[in-house]
C-alpha positions as CSV (number, residue, x, y, z in Angstrom):
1,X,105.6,113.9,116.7
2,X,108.7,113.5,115.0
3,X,109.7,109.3,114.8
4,X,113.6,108.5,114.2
5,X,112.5,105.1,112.7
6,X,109.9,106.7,110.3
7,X,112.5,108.9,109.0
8,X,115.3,106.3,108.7
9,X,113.0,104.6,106.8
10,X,111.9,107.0,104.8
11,X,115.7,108.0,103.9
12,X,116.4,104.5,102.8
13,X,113.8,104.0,100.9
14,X,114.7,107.9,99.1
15,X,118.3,106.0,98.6
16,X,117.1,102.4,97.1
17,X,114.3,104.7,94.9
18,X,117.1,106.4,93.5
19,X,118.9,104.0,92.8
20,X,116.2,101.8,91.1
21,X,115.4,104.5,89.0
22,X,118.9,105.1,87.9
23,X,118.9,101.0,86.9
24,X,116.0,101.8,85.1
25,X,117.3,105.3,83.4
26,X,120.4,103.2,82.7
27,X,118.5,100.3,80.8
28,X,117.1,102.7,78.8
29,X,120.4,104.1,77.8
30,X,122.1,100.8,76.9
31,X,125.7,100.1,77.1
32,X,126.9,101.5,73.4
33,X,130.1,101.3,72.8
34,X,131.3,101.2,76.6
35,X,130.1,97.3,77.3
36,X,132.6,97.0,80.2
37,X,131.8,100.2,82.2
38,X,127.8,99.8,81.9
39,X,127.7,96.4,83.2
40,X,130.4,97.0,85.9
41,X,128.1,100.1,87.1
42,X,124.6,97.9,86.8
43,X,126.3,94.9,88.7
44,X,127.5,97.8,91.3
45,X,123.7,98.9,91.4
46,X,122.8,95.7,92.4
47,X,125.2,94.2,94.6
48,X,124.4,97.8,96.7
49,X,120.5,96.8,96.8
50,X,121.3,92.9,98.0
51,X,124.0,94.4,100.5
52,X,121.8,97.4,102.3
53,X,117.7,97.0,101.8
54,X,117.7,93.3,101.5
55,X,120.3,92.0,104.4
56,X,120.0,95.1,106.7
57,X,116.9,97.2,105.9
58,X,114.1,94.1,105.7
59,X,115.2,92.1,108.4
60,X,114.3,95.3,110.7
61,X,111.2,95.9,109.6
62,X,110.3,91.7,109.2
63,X,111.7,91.1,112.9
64,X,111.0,94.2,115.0
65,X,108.5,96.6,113.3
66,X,105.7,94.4,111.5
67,X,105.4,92.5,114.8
68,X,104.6,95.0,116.8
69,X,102.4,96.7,114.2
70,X,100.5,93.1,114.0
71,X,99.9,93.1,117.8
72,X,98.9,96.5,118.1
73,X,96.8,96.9,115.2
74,X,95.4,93.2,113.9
75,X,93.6,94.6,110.8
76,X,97.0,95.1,109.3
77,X,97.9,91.5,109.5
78,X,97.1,90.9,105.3
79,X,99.1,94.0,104.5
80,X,101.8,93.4,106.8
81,X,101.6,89.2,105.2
82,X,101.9,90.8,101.6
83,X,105.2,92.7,102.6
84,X,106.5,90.0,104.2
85,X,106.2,88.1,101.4
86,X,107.9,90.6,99.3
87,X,110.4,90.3,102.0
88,X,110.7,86.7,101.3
89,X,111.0,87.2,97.5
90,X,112.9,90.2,97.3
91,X,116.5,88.4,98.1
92,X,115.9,85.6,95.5
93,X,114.8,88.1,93.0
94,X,118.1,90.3,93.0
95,X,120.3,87.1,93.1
96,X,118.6,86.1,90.0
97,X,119.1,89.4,88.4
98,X,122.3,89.6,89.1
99,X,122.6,86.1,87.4
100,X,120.5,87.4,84.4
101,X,122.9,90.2,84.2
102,X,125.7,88.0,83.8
103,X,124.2,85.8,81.2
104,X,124.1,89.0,79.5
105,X,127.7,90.2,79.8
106,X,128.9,86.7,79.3
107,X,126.2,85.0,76.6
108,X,125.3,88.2,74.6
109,X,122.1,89.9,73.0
110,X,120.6,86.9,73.4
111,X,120.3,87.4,76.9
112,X,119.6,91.0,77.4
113,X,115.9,91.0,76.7
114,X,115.0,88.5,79.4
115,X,117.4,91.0,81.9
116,X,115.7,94.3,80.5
117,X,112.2,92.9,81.5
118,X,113.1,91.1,85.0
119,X,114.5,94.5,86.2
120,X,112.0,96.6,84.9
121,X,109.2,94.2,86.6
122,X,111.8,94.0,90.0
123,X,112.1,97.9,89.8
124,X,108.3,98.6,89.7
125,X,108.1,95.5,92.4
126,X,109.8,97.2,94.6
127,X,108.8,100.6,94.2
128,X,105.1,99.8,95.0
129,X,106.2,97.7,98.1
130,X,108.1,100.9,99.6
131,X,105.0,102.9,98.8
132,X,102.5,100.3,100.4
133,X,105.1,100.8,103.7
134,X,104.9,104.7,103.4
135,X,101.1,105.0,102.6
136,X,99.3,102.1,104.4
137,X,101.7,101.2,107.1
138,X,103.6,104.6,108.7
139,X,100.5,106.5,109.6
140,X,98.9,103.5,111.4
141,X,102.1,102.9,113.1
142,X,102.3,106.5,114.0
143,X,99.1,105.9,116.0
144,X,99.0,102.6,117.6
145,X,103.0,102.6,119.0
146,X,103.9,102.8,122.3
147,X,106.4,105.0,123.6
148,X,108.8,101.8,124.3
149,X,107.6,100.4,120.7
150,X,109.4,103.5,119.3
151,X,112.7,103.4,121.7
152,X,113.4,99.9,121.0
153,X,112.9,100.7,117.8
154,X,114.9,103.9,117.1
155,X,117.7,102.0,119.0
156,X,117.3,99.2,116.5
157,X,116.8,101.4,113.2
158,X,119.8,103.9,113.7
159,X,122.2,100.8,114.0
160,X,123.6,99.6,110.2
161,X,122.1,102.2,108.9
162,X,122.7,102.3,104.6
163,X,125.8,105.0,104.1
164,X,123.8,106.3,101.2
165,X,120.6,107.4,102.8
166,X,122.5,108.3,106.2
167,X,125.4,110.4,105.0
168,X,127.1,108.6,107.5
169,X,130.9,107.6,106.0
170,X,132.3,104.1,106.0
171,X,135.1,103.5,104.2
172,X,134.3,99.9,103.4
173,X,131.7,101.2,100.9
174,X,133.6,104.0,99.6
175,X,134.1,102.1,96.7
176,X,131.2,100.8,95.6
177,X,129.4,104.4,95.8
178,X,132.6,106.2,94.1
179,X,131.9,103.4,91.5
180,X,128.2,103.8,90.8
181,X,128.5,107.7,91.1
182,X,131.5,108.4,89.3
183,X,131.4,105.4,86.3
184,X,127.6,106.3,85.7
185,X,126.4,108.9,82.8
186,X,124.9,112.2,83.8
187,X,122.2,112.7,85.0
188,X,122.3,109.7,86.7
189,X,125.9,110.2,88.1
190,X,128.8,112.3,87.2
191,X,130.6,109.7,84.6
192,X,131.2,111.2,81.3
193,X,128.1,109.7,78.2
194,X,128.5,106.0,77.1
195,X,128.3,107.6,73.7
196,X,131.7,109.4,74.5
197,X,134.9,108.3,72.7
């Protein structure tokens, strides 16, 4: 059986993966001689992951699904106390990149090493805590649910859902996603090479 919150899920974790590589895949690239454009498009990146996953995604899961999932299946309680805990770190940690980042922008070279190696660590953070979700948490959920447990749910989930997983258009945001698509070097987006005159 097919679960409306599972895939919801699933799609925006697909989104924040995507765009946690494309940090990463952007760190590697540096900002050559286009200082301006590659910390307006990471500050975008990041200002899009403390808007959707950490003020509308996790308070979903925190408030609605790991409660349920605790009741119905106890043995999950130390997972389901590790992700809240990521939960409880995860808003702090992007604030404080997006400080580091502007020590960086701001400071200098001085600066960027300490960035490069909090965002590297946040990425692989927060890649491994979607995975832990995915792997050890959705199948058991899959089984132990109720009926109910999935309607309030999928009434919950498909509310402020992330325009970027969802395809779902709000203008608000069309912005900040033109931004990070069109400003950002291929592959990552459609922007033209930092190396580019």
């Amino acid at each position: 059986m097919q679960y409306q919150t599972l895939q919801i899920m699933r799609e925006e974790h697909t989104a924040l993966a995507a765009v946690l590589r494309s940090l990463s895949m952007l760190l590697e690239m540096g900002p050559c001689d286009e200082s301006e454009r590659f910390f307006d498009v990471l500050r975008a990146m990041l200002f899009y992951i403390d808007e959707f996953p950490e003020r509308l995604h996790h308070p979903k899961e925190s408030n609605l699904l790991f409660p349920k999932l605790a009741l119905a299946a106890p043995q999950l309680l130390p997972l389901i106390e590790g992700l809240e805990r990521d939960h409880m770190q995860g808003e702090g940690k992007v604030r404080e990149l997006q400080h580091m980042l502007l020590a960086w922008e701001l400071i200098g070279e001085s600066r960027r090493a300490a960035f490069e190696q909090a965002a590297r660590t946040y990425v692989t953070f927060y890649l491994r805590h979607m995975r832990t979700e995915e792997v050890d948490l959705f199948p058991v959920a899959q089984q132990v649910l109720t009926s109910s447990d999935w309607i309030e749910l999928d009434a919950a989930f498909s509310k402020g859902r992330d325009p970027l997983a969802s395809g779902q258009h709000d203008p608000c945001y069309d912005r900040l996603f033109t931004r990070i698509v069109t400003a950002t070097p291929a592959p990552i987006g459609v922007g033209r090479s930092f190396n580019a005159a």
